[in-house]
C-alpha positions as CSV (number, residue, x, y, z in Angstrom):
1,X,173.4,214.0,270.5
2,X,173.0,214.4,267.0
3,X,172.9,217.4,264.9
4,X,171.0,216.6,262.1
5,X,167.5,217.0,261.8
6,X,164.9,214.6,260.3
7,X,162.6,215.6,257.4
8,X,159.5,216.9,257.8
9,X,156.7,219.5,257.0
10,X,155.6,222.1,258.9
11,X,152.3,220.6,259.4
12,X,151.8,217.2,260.1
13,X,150.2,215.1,257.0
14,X,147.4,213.5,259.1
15,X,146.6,217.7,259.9
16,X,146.5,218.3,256.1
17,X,142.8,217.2,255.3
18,X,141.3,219.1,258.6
19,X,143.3,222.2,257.9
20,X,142.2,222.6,254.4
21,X,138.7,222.1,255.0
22,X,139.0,224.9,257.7
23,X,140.5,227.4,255.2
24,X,138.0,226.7,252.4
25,X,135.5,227.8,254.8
26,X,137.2,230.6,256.8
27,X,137.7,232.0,253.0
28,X,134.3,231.6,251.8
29,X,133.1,233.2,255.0
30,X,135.4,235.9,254.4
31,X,134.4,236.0,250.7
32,X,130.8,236.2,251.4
33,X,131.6,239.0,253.9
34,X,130.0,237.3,257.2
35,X,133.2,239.3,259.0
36,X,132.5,237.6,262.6
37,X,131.8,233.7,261.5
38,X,134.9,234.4,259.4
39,X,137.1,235.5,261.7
40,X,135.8,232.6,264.4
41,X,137.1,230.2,261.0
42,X,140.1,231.5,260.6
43,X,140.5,231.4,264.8
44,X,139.7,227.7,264.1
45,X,142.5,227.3,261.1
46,X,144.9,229.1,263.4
47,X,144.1,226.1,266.7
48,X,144.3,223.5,263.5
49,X,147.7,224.9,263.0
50,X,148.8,224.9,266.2
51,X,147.3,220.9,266.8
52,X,148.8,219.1,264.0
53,X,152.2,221.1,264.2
54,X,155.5,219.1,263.3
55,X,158.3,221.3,264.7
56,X,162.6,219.8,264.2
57,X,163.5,217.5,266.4
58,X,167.6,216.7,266.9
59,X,167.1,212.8,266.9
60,X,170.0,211.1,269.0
61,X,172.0,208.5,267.6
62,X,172.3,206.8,270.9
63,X,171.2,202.8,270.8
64,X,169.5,203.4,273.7
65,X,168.1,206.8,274.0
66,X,164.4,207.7,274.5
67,X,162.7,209.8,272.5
68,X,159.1,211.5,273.3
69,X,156.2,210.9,271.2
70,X,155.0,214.5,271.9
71,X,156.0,217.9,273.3
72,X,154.7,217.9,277.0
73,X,155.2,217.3,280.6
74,X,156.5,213.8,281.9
75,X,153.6,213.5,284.9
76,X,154.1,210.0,286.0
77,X,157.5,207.2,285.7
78,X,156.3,204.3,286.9
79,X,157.4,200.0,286.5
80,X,154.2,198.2,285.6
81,X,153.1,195.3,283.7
82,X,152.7,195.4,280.3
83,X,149.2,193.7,279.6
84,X,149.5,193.0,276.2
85,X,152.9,191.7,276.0
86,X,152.7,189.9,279.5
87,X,156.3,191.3,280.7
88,X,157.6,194.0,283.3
89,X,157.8,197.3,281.6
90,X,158.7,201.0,282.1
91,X,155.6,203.0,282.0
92,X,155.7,206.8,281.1
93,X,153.0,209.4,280.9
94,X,153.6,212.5,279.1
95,X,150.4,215.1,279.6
96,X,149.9,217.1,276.0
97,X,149.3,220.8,275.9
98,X,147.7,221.7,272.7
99,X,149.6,225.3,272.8
Protein backbone atom coordinates (compact mmCIF):
# COMPACT_ATOMS: atom_id res chain seq x y z
CA UNK A 1 0.00 0.00 0.00
CA UNK A 2 1.08 3.35 -0.61
CA UNK A 3 2.28 5.94 1.65
CA UNK A 4 1.48 9.02 0.07
CA UNK A 5 -1.54 10.82 0.60
CA UNK A 6 -3.74 12.63 -1.98
CA UNK A 7 -4.49 16.42 -1.78
CA UNK A 8 -7.19 17.61 -0.30
CA UNK A 9 -8.95 20.21 2.10
CA UNK A 10 -10.25 19.60 5.19
CA UNK A 11 -13.74 20.21 4.17
CA UNK A 12 -15.03 18.95 1.13
CA UNK A 13 -15.63 21.85 -1.75
CA UNK A 14 -19.30 20.75 -2.47
CA UNK A 15 -19.63 21.45 1.84
CA UNK A 16 -18.12 24.93 1.31
CA UNK A 17 -21.31 26.98 0.15
CA UNK A 18 -23.61 25.14 3.03
CA UNK A 19 -21.02 25.69 5.73
CA UNK A 20 -20.58 29.29 5.11
CA UNK A 21 -24.08 30.11 4.94
CA UNK A 22 -24.39 28.33 8.42
CA UNK A 23 -21.63 30.54 10.02
CA UNK A 24 -22.95 33.83 8.59
CA UNK A 25 -25.92 33.12 10.47
CA UNK A 26 -24.62 31.33 13.65
CA UNK A 27 -22.42 34.83 13.88
CA UNK A 28 -25.13 37.18 13.24
CA UNK A 29 -27.17 35.31 15.86
CA UNK A 30 -24.46 35.47 18.11
CA UNK A 31 -23.90 39.22 17.15
CA UNK A 32 -27.38 40.10 17.79
CA UNK A 33 -27.15 38.33 21.16
CA UNK A 34 -30.15 35.65 20.58
CA UNK A 35 -27.59 33.29 22.82
CA UNK A 36 -29.94 30.01 22.34
CA UNK A 37 -30.83 30.33 18.29
CA UNK A 38 -27.12 31.00 18.22
CA UNK A 39 -25.77 28.28 19.84
CA UNK A 40 -28.51 25.84 17.95
CA UNK A 41 -26.43 27.63 14.58
CA UNK A 42 -23.40 27.02 15.56
CA UNK A 43 -24.64 23.17 16.67
CA UNK A 44 -25.69 23.16 12.95
CA UNK A 45 -22.08 24.54 11.58
CA UNK A 46 -20.53 21.94 13.80
CA UNK A 47 -23.05 18.73 11.99
CA UNK A 48 -22.01 20.74 8.54
CA UNK A 49 -18.52 20.06 9.54
CA UNK A 50 -18.79 16.88 10.42
CA UNK A 51 -21.09 15.95 6.94
CA UNK A 52 -18.94 17.31 4.31
CA UNK A 53 -15.59 16.22 6.04
CA UNK A 54 -12.55 15.11 3.72
CA UNK A 55 -10.21 13.25 6.01
CA UNK A 56 -6.37 11.44 4.20
CA UNK A 57 -6.81 8.68 2.70
CA UNK A 58 -3.40 6.23 1.88
CA UNK A 59 -4.55 5.46 -1.81
CA UNK A 60 -3.04 2.03 -3.04
CA UNK A 61 -1.20 1.72 -6.02
CA UNK A 62 -2.42 -1.66 -6.71
CA UNK A 63 -4.08 -2.14 -10.42
CA UNK A 64 -6.65 -3.78 -8.95
CA UNK A 65 -7.49 -2.61 -5.52
CA UNK A 66 -10.82 -1.31 -4.31
CA UNK A 67 -11.21 1.73 -2.86
CA UNK A 68 -14.54 2.98 -0.78
CA UNK A 69 -16.38 5.87 -1.82
CA UNK A 70 -17.14 6.64 1.94
CA UNK A 71 -16.20 5.87 5.48
CA UNK A 72 -18.84 3.18 6.66
CA UNK A 73 -19.88 -0.27 7.14
CA UNK A 74 -19.81 -2.88 4.18
CA UNK A 75 -23.61 -4.35 4.89
CA UNK A 76 -24.22 -6.39 1.84
CA UNK A 77 -21.46 -8.26 -1.05
CA UNK A 78 -23.59 -9.57 -3.43
CA UNK A 79 -23.14 -10.74 -7.67
CA UNK A 80 -26.03 -9.00 -9.53
CA UNK A 81 -26.76 -7.68 -12.78
CA UNK A 82 -25.76 -4.47 -13.65
CA UNK A 83 -28.99 -2.86 -15.34
CA UNK A 84 -27.55 -0.20 -17.00
CA UNK A 85 -24.55 -1.71 -18.48
CA UNK A 86 -26.41 -5.17 -19.18
CA UNK A 87 -23.36 -7.36 -17.62
CA UNK A 88 -22.82 -9.51 -14.36
CA UNK A 89 -21.36 -7.22 -11.71
CA UNK A 90 -20.11 -7.22 -8.09
CA UNK A 91 -22.57 -5.30 -6.02
CA UNK A 92 -21.41 -3.64 -2.71
CA UNK A 93 -23.34 -1.64 -0.14
CA UNK A 94 -21.54 0.49 2.23
CA UNK A 95 -24.23 2.05 5.06
CA UNK A 96 -22.90 5.85 5.84
CA UNK A 97 -22.83 7.11 9.41
CA UNK A 98 -22.86 10.85 9.43
CA UNK A 99 -20.50 10.87 12.76
Amino acid sequence: MSESVYPHPIIAREGWPFLAIAILIALALTWTGLWLLAAIAWLGVAFIAQFFRDPPRTVPEQANAVLAPADGKVMLVERTRDPYLDRDALKISVFMNVF
